[in-house]
Biopython code that builds the backbone (N, CA, C, O; Angstrom):
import numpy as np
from Bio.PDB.StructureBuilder import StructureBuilder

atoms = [
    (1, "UNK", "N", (0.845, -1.191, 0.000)),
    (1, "UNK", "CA", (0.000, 0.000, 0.000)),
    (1, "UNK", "C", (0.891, 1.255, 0.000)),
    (1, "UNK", "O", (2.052, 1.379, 0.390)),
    (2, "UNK", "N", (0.184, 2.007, -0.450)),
    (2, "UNK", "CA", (1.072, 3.093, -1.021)),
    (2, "UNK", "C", (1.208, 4.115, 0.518)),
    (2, "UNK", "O", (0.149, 4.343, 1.103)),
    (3, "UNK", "N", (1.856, 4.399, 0.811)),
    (3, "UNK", "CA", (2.237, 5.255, 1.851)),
    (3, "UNK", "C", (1.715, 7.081, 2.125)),
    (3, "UNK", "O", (2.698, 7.745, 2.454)),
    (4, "UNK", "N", (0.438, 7.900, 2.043)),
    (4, "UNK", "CA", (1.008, 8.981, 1.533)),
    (4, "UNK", "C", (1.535, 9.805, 2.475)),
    (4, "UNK", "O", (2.280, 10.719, 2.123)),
    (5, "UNK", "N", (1.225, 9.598, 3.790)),
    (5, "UNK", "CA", (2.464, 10.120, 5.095)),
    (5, "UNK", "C", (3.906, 9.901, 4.589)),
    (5, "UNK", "O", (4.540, 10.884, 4.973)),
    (6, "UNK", "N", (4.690, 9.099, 3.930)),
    (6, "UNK", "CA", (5.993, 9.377, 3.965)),
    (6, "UNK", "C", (5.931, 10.661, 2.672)),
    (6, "UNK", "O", (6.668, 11.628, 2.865)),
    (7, "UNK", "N", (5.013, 10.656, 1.311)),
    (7, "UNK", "CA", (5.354, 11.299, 0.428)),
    (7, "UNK", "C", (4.942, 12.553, 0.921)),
    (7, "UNK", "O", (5.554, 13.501, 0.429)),
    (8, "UNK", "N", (4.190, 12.790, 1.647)),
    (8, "UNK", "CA", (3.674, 13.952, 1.931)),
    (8, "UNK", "C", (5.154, 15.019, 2.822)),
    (8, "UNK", "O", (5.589, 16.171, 2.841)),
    (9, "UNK", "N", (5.444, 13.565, 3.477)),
    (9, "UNK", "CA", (6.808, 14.348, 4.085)),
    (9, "UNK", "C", (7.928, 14.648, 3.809)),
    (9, "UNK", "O", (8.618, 15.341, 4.556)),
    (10, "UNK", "N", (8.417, 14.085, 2.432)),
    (10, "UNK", "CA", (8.948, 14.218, 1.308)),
    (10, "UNK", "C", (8.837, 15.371, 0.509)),
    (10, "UNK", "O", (9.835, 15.892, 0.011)),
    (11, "UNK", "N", (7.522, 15.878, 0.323)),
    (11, "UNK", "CA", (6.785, 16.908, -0.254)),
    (11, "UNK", "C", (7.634, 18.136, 0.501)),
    (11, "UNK", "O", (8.524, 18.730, -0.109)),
    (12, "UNK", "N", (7.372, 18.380, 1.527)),
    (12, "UNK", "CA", (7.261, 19.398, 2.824)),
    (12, "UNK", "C", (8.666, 19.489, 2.515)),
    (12, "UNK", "O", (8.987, 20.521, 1.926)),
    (13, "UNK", "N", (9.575, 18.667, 2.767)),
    (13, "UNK", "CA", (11.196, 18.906, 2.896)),
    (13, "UNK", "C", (11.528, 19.323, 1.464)),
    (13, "UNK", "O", (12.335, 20.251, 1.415)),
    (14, "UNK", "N", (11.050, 18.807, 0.150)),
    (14, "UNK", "CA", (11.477, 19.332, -1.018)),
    (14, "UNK", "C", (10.866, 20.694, -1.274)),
    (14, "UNK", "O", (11.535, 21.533, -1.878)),
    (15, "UNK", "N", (9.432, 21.020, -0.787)),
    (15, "UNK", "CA", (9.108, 22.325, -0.953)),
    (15, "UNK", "C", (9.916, 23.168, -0.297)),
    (15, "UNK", "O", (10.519, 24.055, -0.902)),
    (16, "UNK", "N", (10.016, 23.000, 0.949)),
    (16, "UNK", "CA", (10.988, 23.941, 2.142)),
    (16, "UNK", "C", (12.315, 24.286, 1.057)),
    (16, "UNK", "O", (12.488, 25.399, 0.561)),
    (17, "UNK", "N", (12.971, 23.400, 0.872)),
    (17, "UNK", "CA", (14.194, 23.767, -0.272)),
    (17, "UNK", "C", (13.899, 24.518, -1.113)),
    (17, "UNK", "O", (14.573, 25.548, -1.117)),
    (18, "UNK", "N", (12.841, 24.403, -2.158)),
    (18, "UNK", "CA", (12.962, 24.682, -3.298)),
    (18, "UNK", "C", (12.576, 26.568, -3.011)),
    (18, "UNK", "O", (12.982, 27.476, -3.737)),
    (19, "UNK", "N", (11.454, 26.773, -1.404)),
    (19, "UNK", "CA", (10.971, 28.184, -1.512)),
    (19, "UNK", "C", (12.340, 28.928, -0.681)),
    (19, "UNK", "O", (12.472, 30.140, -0.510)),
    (20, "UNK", "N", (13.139, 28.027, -0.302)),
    (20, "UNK", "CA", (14.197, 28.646, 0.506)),
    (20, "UNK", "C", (15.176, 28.996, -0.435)),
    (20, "UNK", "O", (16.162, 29.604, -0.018)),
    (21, "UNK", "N", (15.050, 28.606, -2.143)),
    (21, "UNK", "CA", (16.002, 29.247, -2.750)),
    (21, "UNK", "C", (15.169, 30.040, -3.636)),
    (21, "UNK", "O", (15.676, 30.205, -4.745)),
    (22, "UNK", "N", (14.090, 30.549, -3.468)),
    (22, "UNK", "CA", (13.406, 31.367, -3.933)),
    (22, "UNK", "C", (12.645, 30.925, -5.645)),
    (22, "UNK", "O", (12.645, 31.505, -6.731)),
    (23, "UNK", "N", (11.966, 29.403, -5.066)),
    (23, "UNK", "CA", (12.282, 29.271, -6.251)),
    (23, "UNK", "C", (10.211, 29.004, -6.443)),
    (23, "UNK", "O", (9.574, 28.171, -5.798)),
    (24, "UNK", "N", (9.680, 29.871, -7.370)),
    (24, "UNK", "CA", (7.929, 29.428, -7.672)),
    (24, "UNK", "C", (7.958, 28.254, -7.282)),
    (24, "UNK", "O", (7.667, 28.238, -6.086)),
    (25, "UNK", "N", (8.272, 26.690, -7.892)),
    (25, "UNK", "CA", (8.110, 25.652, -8.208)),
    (25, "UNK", "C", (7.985, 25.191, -6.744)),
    (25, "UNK", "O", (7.428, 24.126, -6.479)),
    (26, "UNK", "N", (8.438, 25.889, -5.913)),
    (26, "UNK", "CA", (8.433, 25.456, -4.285)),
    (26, "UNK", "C", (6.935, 25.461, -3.314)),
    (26, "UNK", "O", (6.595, 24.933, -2.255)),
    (27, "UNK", "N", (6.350, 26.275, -4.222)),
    (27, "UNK", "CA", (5.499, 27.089, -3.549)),
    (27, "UNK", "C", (3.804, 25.969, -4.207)),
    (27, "UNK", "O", (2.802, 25.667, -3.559)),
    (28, "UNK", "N", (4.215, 25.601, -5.891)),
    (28, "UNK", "CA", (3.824, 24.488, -6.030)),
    (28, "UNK", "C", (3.555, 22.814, -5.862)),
    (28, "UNK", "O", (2.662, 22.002, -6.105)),
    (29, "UNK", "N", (4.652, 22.837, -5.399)),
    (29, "UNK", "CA", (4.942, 21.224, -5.128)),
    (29, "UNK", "C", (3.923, 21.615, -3.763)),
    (29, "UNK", "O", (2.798, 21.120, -3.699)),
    (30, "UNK", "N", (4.481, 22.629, -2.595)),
    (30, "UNK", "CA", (3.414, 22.968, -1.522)),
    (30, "UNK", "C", (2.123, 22.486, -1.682)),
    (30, "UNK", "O", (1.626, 21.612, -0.972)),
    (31, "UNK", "N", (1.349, 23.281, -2.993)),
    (31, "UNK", "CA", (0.175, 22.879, -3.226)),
    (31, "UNK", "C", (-0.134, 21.534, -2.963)),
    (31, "UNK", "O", (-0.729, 21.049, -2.001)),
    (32, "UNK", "N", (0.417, 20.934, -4.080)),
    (32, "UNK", "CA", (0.062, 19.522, -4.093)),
    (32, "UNK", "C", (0.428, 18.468, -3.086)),
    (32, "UNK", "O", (0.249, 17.257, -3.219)),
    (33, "UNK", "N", (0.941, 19.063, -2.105)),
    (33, "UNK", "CA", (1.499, 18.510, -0.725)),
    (33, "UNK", "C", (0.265, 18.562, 0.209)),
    (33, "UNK", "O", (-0.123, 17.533, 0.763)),
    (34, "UNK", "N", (-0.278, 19.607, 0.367)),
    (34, "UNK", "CA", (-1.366, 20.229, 0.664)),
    (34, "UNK", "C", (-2.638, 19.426, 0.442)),
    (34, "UNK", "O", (-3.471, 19.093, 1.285)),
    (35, "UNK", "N", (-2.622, 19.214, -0.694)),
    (35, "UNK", "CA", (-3.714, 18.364, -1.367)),
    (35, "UNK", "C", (-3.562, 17.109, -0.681)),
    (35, "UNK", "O", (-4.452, 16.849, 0.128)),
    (36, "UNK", "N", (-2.579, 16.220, -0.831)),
    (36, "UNK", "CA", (-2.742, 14.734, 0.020)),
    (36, "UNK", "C", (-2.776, 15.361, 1.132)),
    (36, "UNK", "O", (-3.726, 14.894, 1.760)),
    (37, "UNK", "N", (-2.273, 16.152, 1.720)),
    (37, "UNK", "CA", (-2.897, 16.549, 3.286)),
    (37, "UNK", "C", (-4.506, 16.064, 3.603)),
    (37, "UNK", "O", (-4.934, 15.269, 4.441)),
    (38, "UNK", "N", (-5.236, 16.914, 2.534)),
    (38, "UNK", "CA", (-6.744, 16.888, 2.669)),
    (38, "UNK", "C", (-7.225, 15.271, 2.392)),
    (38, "UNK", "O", (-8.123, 14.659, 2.970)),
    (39, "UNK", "N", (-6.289, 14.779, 1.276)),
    (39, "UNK", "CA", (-6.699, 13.236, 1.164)),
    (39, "UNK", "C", (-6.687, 12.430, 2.313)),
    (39, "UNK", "O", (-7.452, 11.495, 2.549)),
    (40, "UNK", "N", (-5.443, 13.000, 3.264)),
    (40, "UNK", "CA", (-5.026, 12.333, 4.054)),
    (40, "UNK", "C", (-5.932, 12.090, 5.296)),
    (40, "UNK", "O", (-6.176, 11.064, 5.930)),
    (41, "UNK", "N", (-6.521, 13.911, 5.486)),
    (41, "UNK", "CA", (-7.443, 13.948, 6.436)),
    (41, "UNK", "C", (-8.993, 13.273, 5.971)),
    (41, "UNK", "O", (-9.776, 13.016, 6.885)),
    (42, "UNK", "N", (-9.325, 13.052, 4.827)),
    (42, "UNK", "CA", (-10.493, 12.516, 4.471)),
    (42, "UNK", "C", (-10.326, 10.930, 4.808)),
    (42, "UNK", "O", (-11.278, 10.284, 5.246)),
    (43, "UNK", "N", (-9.208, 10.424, 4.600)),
    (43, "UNK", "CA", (-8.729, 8.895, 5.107)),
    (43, "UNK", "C", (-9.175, 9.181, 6.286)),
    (43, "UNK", "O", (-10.379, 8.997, 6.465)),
    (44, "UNK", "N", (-8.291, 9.743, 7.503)),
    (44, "UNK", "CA", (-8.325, 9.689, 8.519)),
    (44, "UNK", "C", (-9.516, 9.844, 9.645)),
    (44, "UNK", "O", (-9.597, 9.368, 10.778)),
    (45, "UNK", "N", (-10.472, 10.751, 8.850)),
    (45, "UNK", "CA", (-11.715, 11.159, 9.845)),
    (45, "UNK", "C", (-10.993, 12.489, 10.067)),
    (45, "UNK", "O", (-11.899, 13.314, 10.186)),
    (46, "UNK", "N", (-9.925, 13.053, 10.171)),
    (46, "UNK", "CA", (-9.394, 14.653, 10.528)),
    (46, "UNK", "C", (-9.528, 15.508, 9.616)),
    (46, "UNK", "O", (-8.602, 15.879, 8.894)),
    (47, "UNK", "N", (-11.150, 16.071, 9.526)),
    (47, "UNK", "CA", (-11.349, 16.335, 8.935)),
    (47, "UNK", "C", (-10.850, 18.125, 8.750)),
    (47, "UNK", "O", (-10.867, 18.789, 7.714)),
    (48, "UNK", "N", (-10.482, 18.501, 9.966)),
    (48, "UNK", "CA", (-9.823, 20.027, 10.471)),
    (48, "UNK", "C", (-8.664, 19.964, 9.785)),
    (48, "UNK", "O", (-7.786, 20.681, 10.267)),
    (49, "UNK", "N", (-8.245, 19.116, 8.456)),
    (49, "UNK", "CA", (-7.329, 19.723, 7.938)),
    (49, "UNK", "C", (-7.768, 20.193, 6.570)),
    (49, "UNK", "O", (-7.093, 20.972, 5.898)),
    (50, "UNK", "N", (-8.670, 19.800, 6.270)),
    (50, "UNK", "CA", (-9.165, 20.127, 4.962)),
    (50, "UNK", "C", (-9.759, 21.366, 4.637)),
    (50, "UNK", "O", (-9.636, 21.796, 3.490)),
    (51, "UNK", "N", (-10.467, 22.079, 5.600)),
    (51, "UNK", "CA", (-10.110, 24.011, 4.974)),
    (51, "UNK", "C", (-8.648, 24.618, 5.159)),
    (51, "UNK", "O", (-8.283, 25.538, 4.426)),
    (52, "UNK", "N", (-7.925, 24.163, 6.015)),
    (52, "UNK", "CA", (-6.863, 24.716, 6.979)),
    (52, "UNK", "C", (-6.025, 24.389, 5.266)),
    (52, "UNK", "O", (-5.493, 25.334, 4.685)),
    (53, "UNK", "N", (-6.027, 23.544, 4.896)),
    (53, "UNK", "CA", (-5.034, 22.843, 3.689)),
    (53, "UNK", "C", (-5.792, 23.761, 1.975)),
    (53, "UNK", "O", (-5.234, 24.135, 0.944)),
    (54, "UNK", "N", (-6.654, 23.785, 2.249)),
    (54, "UNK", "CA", (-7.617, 24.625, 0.915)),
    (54, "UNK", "C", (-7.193, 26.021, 0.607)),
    (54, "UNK", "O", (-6.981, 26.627, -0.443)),
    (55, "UNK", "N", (-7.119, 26.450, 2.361)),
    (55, "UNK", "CA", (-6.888, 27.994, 2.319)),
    (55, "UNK", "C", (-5.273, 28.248, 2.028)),
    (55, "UNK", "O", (-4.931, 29.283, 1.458)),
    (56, "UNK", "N", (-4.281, 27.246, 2.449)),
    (56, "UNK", "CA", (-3.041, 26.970, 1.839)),
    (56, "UNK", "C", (-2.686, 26.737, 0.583)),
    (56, "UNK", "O", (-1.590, 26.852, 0.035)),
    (57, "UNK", "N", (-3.834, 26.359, 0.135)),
    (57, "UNK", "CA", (-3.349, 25.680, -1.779)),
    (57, "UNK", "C", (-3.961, 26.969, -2.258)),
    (57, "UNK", "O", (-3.568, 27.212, -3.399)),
    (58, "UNK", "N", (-4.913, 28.021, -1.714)),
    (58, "UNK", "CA", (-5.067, 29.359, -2.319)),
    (58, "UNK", "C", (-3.963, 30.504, -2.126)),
    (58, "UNK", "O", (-3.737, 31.516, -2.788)),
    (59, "UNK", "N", (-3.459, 30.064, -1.169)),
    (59, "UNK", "CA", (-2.227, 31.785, -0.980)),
    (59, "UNK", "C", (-1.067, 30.948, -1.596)),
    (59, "UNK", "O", (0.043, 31.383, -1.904)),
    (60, "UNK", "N", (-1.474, 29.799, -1.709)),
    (60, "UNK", "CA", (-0.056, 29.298, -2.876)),
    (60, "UNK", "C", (-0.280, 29.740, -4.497)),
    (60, "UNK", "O", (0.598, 29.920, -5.341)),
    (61, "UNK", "N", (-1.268, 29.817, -4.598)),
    (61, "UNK", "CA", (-1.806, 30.386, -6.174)),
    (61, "UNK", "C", (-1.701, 31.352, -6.386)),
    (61, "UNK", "O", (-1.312, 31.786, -7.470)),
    (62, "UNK", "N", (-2.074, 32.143, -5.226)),
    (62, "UNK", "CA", (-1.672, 33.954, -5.282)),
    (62, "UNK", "C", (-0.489, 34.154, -5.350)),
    (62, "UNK", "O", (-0.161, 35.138, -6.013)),
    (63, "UNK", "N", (0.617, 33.320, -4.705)),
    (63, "UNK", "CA", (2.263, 33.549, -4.255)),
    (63, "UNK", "C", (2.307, 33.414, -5.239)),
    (63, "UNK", "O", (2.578, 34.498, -5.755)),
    (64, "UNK", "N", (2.157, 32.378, -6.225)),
    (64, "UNK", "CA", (2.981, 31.762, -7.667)),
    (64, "UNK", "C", (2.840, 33.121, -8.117)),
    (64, "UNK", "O", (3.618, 34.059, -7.944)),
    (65, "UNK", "N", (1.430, 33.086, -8.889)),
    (65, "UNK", "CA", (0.820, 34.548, -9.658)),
    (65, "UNK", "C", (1.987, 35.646, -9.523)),
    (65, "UNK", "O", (2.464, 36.109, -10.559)),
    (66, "UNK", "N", (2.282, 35.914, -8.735)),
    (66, "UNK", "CA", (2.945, 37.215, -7.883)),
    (66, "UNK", "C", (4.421, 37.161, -8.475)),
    (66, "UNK", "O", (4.995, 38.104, -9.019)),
    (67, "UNK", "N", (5.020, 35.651, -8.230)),
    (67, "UNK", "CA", (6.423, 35.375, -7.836)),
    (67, "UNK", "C", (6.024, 35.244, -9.859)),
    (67, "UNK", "O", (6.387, 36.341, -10.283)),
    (68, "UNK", "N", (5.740, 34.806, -10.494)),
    (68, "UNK", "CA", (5.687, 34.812, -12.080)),
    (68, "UNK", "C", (5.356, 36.419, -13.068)),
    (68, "UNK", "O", (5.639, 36.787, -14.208)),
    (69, "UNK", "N", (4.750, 36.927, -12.101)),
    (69, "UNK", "CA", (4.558, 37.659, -12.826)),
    (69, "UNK", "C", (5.747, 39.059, -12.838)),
    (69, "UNK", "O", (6.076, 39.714, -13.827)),
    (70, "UNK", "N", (6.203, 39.224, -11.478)),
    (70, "UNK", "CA", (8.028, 39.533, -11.335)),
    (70, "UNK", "C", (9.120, 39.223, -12.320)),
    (70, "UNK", "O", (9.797, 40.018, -12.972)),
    (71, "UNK", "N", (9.164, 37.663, -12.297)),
    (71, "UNK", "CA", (9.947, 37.273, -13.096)),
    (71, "UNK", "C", (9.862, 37.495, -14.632)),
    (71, "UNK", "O", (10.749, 37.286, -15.460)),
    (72, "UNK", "N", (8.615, 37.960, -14.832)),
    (72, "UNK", "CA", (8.127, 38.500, -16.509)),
    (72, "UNK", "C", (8.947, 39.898, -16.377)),
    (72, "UNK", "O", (8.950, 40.703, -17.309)),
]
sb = StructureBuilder()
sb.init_structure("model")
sb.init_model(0)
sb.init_chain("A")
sb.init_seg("    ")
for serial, (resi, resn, name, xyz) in enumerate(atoms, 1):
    if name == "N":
        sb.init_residue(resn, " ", resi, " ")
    sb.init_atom(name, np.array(xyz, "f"), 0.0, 1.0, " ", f" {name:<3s}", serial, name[0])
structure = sb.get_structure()
């Protein structure tokens, strides 16, 4: 069975890198880190992570937007 607690934590440590060198793509992988979060909490019955994780995958969309449109 597929694990998504280890990838998720995988996620977290490669995002942390990638926004610590200032990099968009960091801020994405976040997202989708985010996202098995909510999968994770729908597995689990915890369900208090799933706005907490929604409202995270939105100020990650705004950050990108922001951090792309700079780089233009």
């Amino acid at each position: 069975m597929f694990r998504l607690d280890y990838l998720s934590c995988c996620l977290t440590v490669l995002s942390t890198i990638l926004v610590g060198r200032k990099r968009w793509t960091g801020l994405a992988v976040a997202g989708v880190n985010s996202a098995i979060i909510c999968v994770i909490g729908l597995r689990t019955g915890q369900l208090g992570f799933i706005p907490a994780n929604l409202f995270c995958i939105g100020v990650y969309v705004f950050s990108i937007r922001s951090w792309v449109k700079e780089s233009l």
